[in-house]
C-alpha positions in Angstrom: 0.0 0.0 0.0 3.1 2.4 0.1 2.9 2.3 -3.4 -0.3 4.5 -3.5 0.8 6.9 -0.6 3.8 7.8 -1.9 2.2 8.4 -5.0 -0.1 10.6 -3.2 2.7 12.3 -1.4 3.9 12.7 -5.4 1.7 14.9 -6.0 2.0 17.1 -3.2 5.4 17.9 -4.2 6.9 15.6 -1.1 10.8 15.1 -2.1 12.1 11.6 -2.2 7.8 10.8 -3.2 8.7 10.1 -6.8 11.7 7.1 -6.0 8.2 5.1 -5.7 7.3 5.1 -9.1 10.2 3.5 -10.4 10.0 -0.8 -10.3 13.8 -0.7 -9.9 13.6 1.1 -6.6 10.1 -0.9 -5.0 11.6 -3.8 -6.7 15.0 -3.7 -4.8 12.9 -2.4 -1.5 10.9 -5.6 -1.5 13.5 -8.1 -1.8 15.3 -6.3 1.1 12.4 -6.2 3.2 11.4 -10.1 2.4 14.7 -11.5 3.0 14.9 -9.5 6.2 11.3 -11.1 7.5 12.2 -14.6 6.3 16.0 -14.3 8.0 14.5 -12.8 11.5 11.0 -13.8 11.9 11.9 -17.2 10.4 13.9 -18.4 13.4 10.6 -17.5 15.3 8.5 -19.5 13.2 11.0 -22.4 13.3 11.0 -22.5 17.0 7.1 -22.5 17.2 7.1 -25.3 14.7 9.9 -27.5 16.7 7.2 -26.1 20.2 4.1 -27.5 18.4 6.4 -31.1 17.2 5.6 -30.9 13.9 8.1 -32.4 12.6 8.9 -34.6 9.4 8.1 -38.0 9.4 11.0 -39.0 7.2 10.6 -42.8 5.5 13.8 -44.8 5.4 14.8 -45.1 2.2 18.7 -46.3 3.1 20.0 -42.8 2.4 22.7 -41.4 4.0 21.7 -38.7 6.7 18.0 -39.6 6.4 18.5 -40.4 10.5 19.6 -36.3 11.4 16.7 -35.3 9.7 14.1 -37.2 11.8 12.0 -34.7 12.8 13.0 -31.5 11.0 10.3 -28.9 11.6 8.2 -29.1 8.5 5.4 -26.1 6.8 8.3 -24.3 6.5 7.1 -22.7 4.0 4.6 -20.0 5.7 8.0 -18.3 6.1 8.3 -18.1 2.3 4.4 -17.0 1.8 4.6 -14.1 4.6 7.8 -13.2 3.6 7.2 -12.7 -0.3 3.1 -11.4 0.3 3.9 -8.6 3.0 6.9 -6.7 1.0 3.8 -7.3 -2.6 1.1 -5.4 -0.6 3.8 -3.3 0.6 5.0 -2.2 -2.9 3.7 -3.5 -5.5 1.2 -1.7 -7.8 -2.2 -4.2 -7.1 -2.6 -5.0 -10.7 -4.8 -7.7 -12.2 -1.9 -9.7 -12.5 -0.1 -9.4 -8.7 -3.8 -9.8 -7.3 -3.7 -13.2 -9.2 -0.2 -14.2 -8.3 -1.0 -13.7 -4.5 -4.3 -15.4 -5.1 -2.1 -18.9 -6.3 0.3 -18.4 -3.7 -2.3 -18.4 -0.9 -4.4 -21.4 -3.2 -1.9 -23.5 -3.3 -0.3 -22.8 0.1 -3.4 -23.5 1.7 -3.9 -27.1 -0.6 -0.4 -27.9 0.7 -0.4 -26.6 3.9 -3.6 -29.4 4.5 -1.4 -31.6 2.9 1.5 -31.3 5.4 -1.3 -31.1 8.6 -2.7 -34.7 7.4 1.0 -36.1 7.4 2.0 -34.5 10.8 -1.1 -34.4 12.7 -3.3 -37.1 11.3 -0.2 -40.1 11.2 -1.0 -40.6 7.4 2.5 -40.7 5.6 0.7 -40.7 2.5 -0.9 -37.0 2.7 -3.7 -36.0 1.4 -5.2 -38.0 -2.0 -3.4 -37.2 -5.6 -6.7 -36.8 -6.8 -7.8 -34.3 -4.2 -4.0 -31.8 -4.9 -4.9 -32.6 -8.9 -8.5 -30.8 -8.2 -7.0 -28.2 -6.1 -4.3 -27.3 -8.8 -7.4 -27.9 -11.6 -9.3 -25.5 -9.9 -7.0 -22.6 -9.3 -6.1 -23.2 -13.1 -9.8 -22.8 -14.3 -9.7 -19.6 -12.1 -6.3 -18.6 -13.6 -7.0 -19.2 -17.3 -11.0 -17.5 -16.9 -9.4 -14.2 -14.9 -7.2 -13.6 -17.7 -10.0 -14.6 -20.5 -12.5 -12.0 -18.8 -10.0 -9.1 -17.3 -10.2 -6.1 -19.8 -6.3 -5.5 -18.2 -5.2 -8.3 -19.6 -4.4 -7.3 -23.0 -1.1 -7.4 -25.8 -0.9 -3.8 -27.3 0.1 -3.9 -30.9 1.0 -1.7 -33.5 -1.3 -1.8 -36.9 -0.3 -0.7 -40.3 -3.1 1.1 -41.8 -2.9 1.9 -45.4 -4.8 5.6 -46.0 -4.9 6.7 -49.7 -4.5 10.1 -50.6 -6.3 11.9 -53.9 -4.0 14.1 -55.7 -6.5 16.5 -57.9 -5.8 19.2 -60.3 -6.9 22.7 -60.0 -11.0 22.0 -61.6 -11.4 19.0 -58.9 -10.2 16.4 -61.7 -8.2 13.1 -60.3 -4.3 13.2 -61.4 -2.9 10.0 -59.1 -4.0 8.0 -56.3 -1.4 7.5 -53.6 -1.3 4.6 -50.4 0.4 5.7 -47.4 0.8 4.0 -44.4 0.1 4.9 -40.6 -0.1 3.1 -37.6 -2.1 2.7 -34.9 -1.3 1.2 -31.5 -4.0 -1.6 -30.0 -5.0 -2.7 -27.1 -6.0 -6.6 -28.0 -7.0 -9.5 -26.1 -5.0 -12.6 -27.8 -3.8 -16.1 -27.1 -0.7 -15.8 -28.6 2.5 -17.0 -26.6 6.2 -17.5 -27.0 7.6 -20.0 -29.0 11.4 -20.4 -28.6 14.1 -20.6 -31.4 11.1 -19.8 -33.8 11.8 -17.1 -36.2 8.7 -14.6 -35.3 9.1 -16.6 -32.1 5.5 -16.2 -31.9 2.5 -18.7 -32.1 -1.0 -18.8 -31.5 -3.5 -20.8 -29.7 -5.7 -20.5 -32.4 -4.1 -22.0 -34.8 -4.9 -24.9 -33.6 -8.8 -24.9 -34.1 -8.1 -22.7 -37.7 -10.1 -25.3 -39.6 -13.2 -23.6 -37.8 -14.4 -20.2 -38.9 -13.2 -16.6 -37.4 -15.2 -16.5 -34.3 -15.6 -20.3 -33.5 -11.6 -20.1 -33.4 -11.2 -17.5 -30.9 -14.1 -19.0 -28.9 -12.1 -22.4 -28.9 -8.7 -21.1 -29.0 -9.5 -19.6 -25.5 -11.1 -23.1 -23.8 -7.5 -24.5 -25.1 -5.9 -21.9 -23.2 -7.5 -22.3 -20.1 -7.3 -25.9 -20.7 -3.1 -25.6 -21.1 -2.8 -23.2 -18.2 -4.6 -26.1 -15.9 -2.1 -28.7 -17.0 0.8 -26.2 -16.8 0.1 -25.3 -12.9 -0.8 -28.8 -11.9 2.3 -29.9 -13.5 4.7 -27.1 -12.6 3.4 -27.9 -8.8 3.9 -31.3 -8.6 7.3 -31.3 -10.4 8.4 -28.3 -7.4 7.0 -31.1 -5.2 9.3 -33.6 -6.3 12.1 -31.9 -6.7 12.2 -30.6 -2.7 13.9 -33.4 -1.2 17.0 -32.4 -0.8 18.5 -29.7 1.7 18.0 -26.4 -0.4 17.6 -28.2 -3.5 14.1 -27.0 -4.5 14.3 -23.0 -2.5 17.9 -22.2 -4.8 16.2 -23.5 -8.0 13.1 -21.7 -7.3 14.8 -18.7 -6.5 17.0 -18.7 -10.0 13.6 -19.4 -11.8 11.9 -16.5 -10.7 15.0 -14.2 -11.1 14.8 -15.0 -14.9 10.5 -15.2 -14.8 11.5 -11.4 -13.4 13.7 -10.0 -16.3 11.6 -11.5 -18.8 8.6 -10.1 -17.0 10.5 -6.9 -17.0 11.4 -7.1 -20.8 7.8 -7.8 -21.9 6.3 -4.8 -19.7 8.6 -2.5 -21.1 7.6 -1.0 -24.4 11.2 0.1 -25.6 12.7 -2.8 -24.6 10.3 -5.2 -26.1 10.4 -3.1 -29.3 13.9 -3.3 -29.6 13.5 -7.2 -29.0 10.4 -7.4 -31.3 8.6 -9.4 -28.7 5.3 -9.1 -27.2 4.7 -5.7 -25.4 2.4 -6.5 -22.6 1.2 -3.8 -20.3 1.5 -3.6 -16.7 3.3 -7.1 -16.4 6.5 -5.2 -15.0 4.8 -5.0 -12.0 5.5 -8.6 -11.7 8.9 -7.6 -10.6 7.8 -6.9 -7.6 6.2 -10.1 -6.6 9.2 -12.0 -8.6 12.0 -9.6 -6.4 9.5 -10.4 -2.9 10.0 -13.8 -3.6 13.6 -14.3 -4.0 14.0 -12.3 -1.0 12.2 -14.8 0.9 13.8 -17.7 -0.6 17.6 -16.3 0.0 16.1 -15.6 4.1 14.6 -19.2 4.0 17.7 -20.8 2.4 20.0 -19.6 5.7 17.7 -22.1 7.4 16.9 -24.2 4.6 20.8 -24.9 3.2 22.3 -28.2 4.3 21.9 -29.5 7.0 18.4 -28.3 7.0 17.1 -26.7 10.0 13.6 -26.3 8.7 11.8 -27.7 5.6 9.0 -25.8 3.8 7.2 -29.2 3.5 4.0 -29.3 0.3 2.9 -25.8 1.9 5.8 -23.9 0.1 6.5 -26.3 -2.6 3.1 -26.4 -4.2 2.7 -22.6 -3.6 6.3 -22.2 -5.3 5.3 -24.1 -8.6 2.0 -22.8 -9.1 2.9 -19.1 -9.0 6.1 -20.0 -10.9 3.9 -21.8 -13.3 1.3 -18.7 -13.7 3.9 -15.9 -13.8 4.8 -17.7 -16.5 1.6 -18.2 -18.1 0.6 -13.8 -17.7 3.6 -13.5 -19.6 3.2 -15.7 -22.1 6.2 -17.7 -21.9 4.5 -20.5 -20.8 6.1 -22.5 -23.6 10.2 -21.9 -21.8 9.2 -24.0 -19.0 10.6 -27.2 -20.1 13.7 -25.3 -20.1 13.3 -22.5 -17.5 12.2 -25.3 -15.2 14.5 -28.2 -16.7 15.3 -29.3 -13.7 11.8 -29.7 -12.5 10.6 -31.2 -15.3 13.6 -33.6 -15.2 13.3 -34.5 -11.7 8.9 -35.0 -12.5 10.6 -37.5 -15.7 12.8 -39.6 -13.8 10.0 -40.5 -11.8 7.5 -41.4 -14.8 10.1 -43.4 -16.5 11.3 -45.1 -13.2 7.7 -46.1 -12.4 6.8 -46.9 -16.2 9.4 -49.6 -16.7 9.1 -51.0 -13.1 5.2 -51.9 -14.3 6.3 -52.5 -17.5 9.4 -54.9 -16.8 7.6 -57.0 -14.1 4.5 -57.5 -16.3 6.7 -59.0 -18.7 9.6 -60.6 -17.0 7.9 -61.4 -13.8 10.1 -58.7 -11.4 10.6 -54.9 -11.6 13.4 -53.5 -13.4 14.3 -49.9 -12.5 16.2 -47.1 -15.3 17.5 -45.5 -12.3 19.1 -46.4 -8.8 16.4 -44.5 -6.8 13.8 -42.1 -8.6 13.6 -38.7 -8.7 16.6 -38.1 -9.8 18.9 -36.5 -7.1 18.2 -39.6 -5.0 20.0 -41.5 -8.0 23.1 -39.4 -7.4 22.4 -39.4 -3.4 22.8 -43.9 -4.0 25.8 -42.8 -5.9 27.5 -42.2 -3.0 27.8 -38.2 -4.1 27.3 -35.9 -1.2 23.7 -34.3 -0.8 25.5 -30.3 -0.5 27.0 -31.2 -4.1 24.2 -32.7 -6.3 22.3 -29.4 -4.8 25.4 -27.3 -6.2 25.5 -29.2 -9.2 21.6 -29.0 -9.7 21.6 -25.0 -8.9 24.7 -24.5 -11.9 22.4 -26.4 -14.2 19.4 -23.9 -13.3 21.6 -20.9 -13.9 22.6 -22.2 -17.6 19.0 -23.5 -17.9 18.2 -19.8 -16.7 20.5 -18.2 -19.4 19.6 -20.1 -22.2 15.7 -19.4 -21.3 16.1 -15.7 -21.7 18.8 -16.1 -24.6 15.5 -17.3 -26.5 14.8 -13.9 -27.1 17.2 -13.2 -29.6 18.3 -16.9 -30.6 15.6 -17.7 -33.4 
């Protein structure tokens, strides 16, 4: 809410009022003032947890140091949801697209923080259903995809070229020539384009799709296809951030390194003279996503001092669900929705270690009689972990792998 004061205080002539309007200067605020409520009022939180016992129940799975970390406060991620929402409200301009974002992180927060209450409280090791998360994730996609389908905000702004003839006469009204000029106009227009990486106009559209249908059946269709792509993404995106945190520090570093490239491409994209000069989509008002993106690293970097190996806290489903679903929709408003695989590589690898590990298990025992397993231990930094490679490294390794991952994400822009 400083945001609007200080823009108030603007227009009183207030010196220093104006440092507000810049996203470079809230951004930076917010990440200082979320990494300061994770590092501080973290260790308060932790303490209450290890007070109430709730603690994680850790199955023995023959890994080494799985005994130390018998009964490792869990839910730590309520540090990560405070930390990252207070500095938003704080700074952030309360946009169509921030409102969203804090709605996921609360959605899913909440789906995971009933998650981690069944494990701790209820003695079930098992959590809450699959099918009951996948509705949970389906629903705050149908919300995601029809918010962004209705909101009159949520727009690209193009640039036409109108031709405009011009009538050269003579002097008795009689026509000498005929000439076309050109001028252009600049659009607000609701599309389902997206990004489409290492394509030349590096541009595609949902519609395309359903173009064997006329004009206005297409856009009709080309939206339930949207809505239907953004459901998959988030409940996929929010598993795979699941799956992926079961290491010390594994899932908060690769999280963090995500959003700090979700947050320059954000930036890019909300900036009309540097996506001009990148010829990519202009969308307006996405740069406020900064904010939220800088909030959340914040929190992450406080959370990782308690977080890194060996863990003193773990943010359990509560922040690992909420971390993939608003990673997955940031990515969605910005229409890079189509990067994932390799923004998030190391999600998505991690969520395909596990579906090949159990797919030839079923499929090699139905055949030869006994399981076969494509990997030591699924996902895939257990693999390395039965290697006999130290759980501090594979998270190093797997956070040098984000960073290039990272790079080559935004290097899309430009590499068609």
């Amino acid at each position: 809410m400083l945001y609007y004061f200080f823009k108030y205080l603007d227009t009183i002539d207030i010196p220093g009022a104006g440092m507000f309007q810049y996203i470079s200067f809230r951004g930076v605020s917010a990440f200082i003032l979320a990494l300061l409520i994770s590092a501080f009022f973290g260790k308060s939180i932790i303490r209450l947890l290890q007070r109430k016992q709730i603690g994680e129940e850790i199955r023995d799975l023959g890994l080494e140091g799985q005994v130390q970390k018998k009964g490792t406060p869990t839910m730590g991620g309520i540090i990560i949801i405070l930390a990252t929402l207070i500095p938003v409200l704080l700074f952030a301009q309360l946009n169509v697209y921030v409102i969203l974002l804090t709605v996921t992180m609360l959605w899913l927060g909440a789906l995971g923080f009933a998650d981690d209450y069944i494990k701790v409280f209820k003695g079930d090791k098992e959590g809450m259903s699959g099918k009951s998360k996948i509705i949970g994730q389906a629903g705050l996609g149908l919300v995601v995809g029809l918010t962004l389908f209705m909101s009159d905000d949520v727009v690209i702004r193009e640039v036409n070229r109108v031709p405009v003839e011009t009538t050269v006469t003579d002097s008795v009204g009689n026509v000498i020539s005929t000439e076309t000029d050109y001028q252009y106009q600049i659009v607000d227009v609701k599309s389902t384009k997206t990004t489409i990486p290492f394509f030349k106009n590096n541009e595609g559209d949902y519609a395309g799709l359903v173009s064997f249908l006329n004009a206005d059946l297409a856009k009709r269709w080309a939206w339930v296809i949207f809505i239907l792509v953004a459901m998959f993404i988030i409940i996929a995106v929010s598993n795979a951030a699941n799956l992926t945190d079961g290491l010390d520090g594994l899932a908060t570093g690769t999280s963090a390194i995500i959003m700090a490239a979700l947050g320059v491409l954000a930036y890019l994209g909300g900036h009309i003279i540097y996506s001009s000069y990148l010829n990519i989509m202009y969308i307006p008002h996405t740069s406020e996503l900064v904010i939220f993106a800088a909030a959340c690293i914040g929190a992450l970097v406080g959370f990782l001092w308690y977080n890194s190996f060996p863990a003193q806290v773990f943010m359990g489903d509560t922040g690992s669900l909420s971390l993939g679903g608003v990673i997955a929709v940031m990515a969605i408003m910005i229409h890079k929705e189509l990067l994932i695989p390799i923004l998030c590589g190391i999600f998505f690898v991690e969520d395909l270690s596990v579906i090949i590990q159990t797919s030839y298990f079923k499929y090699t025992k139905k055949k030869y009689g006994e399981g076969r397993r494509v990997f030591l231990m699924a996902p895939l930094h257990h693999h390395y972990q039965k290697k006999g490679i130290h759980e501090a490294k594979i998270v190093t390794r797997f956070w040098v792998v984000c960073i290039i991952l990272a790079a080559v994400a935004i290097a899309t822009l430009k590499i068609r």
